[in-house]
C-alpha positions in Angstrom: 5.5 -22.8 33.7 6.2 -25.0 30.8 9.2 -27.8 30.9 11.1 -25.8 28.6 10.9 -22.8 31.0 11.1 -24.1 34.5 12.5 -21.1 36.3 11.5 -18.4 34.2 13.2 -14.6 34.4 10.8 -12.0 33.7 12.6 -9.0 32.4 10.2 -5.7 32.7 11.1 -2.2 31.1 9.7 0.0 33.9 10.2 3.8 33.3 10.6 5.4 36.7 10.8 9.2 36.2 12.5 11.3 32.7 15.4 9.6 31.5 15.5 7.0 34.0 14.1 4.0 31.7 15.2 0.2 33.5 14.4 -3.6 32.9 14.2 -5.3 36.1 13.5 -8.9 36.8 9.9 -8.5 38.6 7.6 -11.9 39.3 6.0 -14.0 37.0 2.3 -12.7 37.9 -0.1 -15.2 38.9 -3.3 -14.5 36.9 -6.7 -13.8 38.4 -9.8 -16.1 37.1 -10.6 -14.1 34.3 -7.2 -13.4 33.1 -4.0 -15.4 30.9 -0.7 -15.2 31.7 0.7 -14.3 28.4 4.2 -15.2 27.4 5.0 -11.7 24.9 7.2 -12.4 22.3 7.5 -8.9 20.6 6.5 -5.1 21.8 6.5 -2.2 19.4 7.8 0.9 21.3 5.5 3.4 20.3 5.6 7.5 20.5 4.1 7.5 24.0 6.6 5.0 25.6 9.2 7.6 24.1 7.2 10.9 25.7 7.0 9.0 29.2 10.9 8.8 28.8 12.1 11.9 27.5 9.4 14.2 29.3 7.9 12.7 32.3 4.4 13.1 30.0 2.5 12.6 26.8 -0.2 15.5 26.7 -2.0 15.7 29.8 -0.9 12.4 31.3 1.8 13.1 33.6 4.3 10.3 35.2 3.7 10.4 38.9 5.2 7.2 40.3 7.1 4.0 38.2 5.6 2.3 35.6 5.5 -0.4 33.6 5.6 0.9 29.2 4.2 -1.0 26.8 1.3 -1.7 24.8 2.1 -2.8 21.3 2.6 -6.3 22.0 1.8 -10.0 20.9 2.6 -13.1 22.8 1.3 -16.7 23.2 -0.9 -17.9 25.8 0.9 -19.2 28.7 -2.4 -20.1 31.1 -5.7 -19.9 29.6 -7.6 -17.7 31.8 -9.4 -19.8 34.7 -12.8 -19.2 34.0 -12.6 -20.7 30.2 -12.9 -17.3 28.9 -10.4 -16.6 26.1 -7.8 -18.8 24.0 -6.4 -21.6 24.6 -3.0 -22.1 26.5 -0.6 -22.5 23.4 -2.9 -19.8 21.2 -0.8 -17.1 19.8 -2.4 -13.8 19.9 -2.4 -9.6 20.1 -3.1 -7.5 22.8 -6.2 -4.9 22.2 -4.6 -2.8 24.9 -8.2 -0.8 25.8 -9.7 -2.0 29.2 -13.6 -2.9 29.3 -15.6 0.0 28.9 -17.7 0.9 31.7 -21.4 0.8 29.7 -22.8 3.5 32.2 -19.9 5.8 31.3 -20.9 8.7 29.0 -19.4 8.2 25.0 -21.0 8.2 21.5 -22.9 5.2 20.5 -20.7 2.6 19.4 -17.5 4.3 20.1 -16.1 3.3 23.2 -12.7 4.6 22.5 -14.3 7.8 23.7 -14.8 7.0 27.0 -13.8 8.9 30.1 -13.9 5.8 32.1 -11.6 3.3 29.5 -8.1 2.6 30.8 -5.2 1.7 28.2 -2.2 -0.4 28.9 1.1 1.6 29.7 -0.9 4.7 30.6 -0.1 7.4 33.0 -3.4 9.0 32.2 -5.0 7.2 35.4 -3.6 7.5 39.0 -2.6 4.8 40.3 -0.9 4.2 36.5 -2.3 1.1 34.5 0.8 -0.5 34.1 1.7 -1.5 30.3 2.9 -5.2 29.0 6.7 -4.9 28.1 7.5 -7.7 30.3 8.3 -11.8 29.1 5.2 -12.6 31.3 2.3 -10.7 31.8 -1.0 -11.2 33.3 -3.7 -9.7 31.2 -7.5 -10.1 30.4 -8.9 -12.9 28.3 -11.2 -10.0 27.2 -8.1 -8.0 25.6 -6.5 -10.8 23.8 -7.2 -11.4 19.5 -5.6 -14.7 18.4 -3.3 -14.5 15.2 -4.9 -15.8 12.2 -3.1 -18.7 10.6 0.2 -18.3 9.3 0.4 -14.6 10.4 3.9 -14.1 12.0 4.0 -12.7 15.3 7.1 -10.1 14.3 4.5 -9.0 11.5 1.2 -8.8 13.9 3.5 -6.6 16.4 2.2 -3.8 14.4 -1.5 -4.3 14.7 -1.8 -2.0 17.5 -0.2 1.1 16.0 -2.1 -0.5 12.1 -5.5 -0.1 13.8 -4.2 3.2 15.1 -4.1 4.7 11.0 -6.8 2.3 10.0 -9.5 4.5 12.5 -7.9 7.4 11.2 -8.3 6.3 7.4 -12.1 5.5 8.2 -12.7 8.8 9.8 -11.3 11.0 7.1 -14.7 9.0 4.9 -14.3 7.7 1.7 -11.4 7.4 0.1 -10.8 5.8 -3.0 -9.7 7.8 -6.2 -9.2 10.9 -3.8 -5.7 12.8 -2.9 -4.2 12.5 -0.1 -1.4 14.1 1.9 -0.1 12.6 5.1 1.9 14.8 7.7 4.6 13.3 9.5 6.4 9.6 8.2 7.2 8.4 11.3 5.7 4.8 12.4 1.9 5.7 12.2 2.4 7.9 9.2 3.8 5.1 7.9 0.6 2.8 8.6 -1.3 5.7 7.8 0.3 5.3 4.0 0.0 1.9 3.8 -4.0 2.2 5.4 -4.7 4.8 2.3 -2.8 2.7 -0.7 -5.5 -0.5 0.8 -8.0 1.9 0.8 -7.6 2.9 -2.7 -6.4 6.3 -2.5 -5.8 7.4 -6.4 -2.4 9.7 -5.0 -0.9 9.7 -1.5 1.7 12.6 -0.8 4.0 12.4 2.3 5.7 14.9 4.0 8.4 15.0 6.9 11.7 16.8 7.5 13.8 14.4 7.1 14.3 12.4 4.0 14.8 9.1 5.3 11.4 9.3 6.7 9.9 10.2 3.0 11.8 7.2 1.4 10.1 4.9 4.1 6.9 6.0 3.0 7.8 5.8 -0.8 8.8 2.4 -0.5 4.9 1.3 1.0 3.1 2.7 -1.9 3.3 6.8 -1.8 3.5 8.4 -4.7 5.7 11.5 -3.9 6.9 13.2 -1.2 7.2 16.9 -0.5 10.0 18.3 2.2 8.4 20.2 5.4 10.6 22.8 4.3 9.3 23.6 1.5 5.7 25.6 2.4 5.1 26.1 -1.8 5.2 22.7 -2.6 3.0 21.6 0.2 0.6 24.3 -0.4 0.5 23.2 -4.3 -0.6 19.7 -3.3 -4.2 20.2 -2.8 -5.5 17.4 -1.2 -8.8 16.1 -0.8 -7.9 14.3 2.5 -5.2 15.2 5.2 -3.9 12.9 7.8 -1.4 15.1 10.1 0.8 12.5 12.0 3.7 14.4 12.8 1.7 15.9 16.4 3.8 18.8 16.0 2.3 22.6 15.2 4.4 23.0 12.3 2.6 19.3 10.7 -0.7 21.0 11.2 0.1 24.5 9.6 1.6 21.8 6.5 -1.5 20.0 6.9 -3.9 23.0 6.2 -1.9 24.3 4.1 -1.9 21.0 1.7 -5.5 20.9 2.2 -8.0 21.8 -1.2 -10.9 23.8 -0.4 -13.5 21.8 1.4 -11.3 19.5 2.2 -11.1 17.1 5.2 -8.4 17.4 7.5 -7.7 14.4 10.6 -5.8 14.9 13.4 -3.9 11.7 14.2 -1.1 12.8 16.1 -1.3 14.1 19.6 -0.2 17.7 19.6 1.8 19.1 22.9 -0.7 20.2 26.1 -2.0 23.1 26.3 -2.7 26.0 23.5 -0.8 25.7 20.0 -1.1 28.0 17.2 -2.6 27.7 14.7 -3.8 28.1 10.8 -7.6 29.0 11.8 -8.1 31.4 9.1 -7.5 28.8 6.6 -9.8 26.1 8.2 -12.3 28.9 7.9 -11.7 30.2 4.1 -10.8 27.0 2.9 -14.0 25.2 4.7 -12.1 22.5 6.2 -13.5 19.7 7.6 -11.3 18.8 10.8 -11.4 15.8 12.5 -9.7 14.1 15.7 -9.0 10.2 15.6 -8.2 8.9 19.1 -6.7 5.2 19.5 -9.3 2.8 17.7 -12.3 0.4 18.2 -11.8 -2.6 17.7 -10.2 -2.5 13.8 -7.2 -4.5 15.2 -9.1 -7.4 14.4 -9.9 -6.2 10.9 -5.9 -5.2 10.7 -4.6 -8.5 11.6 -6.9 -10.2 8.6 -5.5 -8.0 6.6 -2.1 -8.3 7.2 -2.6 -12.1 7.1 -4.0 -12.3 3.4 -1.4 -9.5 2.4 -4.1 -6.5 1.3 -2.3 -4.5 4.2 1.2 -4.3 3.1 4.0 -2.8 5.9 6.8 -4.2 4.8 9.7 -2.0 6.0 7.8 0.0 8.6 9.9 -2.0 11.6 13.7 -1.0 10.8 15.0 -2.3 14.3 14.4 -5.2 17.1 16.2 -5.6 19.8 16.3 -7.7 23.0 14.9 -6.6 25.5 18.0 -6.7 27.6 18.9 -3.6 24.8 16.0 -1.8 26.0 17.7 1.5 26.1 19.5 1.0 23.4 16.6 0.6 21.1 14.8 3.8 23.0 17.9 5.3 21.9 17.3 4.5 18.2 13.7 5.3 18.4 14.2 8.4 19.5 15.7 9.3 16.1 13.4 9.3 13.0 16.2 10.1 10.9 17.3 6.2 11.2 14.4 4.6 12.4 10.3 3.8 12.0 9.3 1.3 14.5 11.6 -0.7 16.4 10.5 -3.7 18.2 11.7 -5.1 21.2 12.3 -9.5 21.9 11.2 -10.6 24.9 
């Protein structure tokens, strides 16, 4: 430990079964030779800490035993890893959360997000879990670690995780500039999602959510109107080239084909609930729609935190909320509403 931080707390938001979210003081880890010990300074709390919480689950990862949430995070480099992989101690950087991808596993050239085999921070998809990184010290590998371009605060790069989140699911949705677009849901990655399409060029982005505060969010980043969920005419009148549901509800996709144009492409960025869901299948099939999935990212965090550096990726207003991590429940709390909140942050 440094001077400043002889005998260092480490405050941990461990979620330990549905609505049983705590912060204990666990042990500063002691890094293995490829690894830092990263000192976090900010953690997003994203959609799937919140399922973990309120449901025990997030589609077909189920919580079996405590775990450790979190994997929107940033932090600076406490112990450079052993080895003399990675940054510098002293290096402040963001977390690509994705473990090393196991070449031998089965995925699509050059898309290793698609792997079976891939773990993610602050996932319950694996048994044991892989813990996540909401904690003031963490132990992770040098591997996972981009550093901060110059000048780039860290409060700003907490969003790069959730950024490169939209910024995969702008690229798979093809080209975009000079094209209509609709996005489905304003909550924090719709939100990223808007301001992904206005850097892409998109000539009109349309927003649509159920609650108004949501829709003003997304106005203020660049959209150009926004239609209520209620209101099935107005969404079917837009006519988009390009869809982005974010909601991961079955009422956002029936909006989201219904806003579609003919021969449209429609991409699924939000995680719908297990199992089957209806669906609008008749008009994917009349209307020729192209649909799409986008799961997590590559590695476009890297391109995201450029871009939020030299100011061509704009999200100002997308974090409404930070809170110390002491508040951890409190700011689950006001996640947990979209009528008052996009993404709230947490200090460690």
């Amino acid at each position: 430990m440094s001077p400043t931080d002889p005998t260092p707390t480490n405050p941990t938001v461990v979620v330990h079964g549905v609505d049983d979210l705590r912060v204990e003081d666990r042990p500063v880890p002691v890094p293995a030779a490829r690894e830092v010990l990263l000192r976090v300074t900010h953690g997003g709390v994203c959609g799937t800490d919140l399922h973990y919480v309120s449901e025990g689950r997030i589609g077909e990862s189920r919580l079996r035993a405590p775990m450790v949430l979190g994997h929107e995070v940033v932090g600076t480099v406490q112990t450079a890893a052993a080895d003399g992989s990675g940054p510098a101690a002293g290096t402040p950087v963001a977390v690509h959360p994705a473990g090393t991808v196991d070449p031998a596993a089965p995925h699509p050239p050059g898309r290793p997000n698609l792997s079976g085999a891939v773990t993610y921070l602050g996932s319950a998809a694996r048994f044991p879990h892989v813990d996540g990184a909401f904690a003031r010290y963490v132990a992770l590998p040098a591997a996972m670690l981009r550093p901060l371009p110059a000048g780039l605060d860290p409060a700003t790069a907490a969003v790069a995780e959730p950024a490169a989140v939209a910024w995969h699911a702008v690229a798979r949705a093809g080209d975009i500039a000079g094209r209509r677009a609709l996005v489905v849901g304003c909550g924090p990655i719709g939100l990223l999602v808007v301001a992904a399409l206005v850097r892409a060029g998109a000539g009109e982005v349309t927003v649509s959510d159920v609650h108004p505060a949501a829709m003003d969010r997304a106005l203020a980043l660049g959209a150009h109107r926004a239609v209520p969920a209620t209101d099935a005419d107005g969404i079917a009148a837009v006519g988009a080239d390009v869809v982005l549901e974010s909601s991961g509800s079955p009422r956002g996709f029936g909006s989201a084909v219904r806003g579609a144009a003919r021969g449209g492409v429609l991409v699924m960025v939000g995680l719908q609930p297990p199992g089957e869901v209806p669906a609008l299948l008749a008009g994917i099939v009349t209307g020729e729609l192209d649909v799409r999935g986008s799961f997590r990212f590559v590695d476009e965090i890297t391109d995201v935190l450029a871009a939020l550096a030299d100011g061509t990726l704009d999200t100002t207003g997308v974090v409404t909320h930070e809170f110390d991590v002491a508040q951890a429940l409190a700011a689950f709390d006001v996640a947990r509403d979209p009528a008052v909140s996009g993404k709230v942050l947490l200090r460690f």
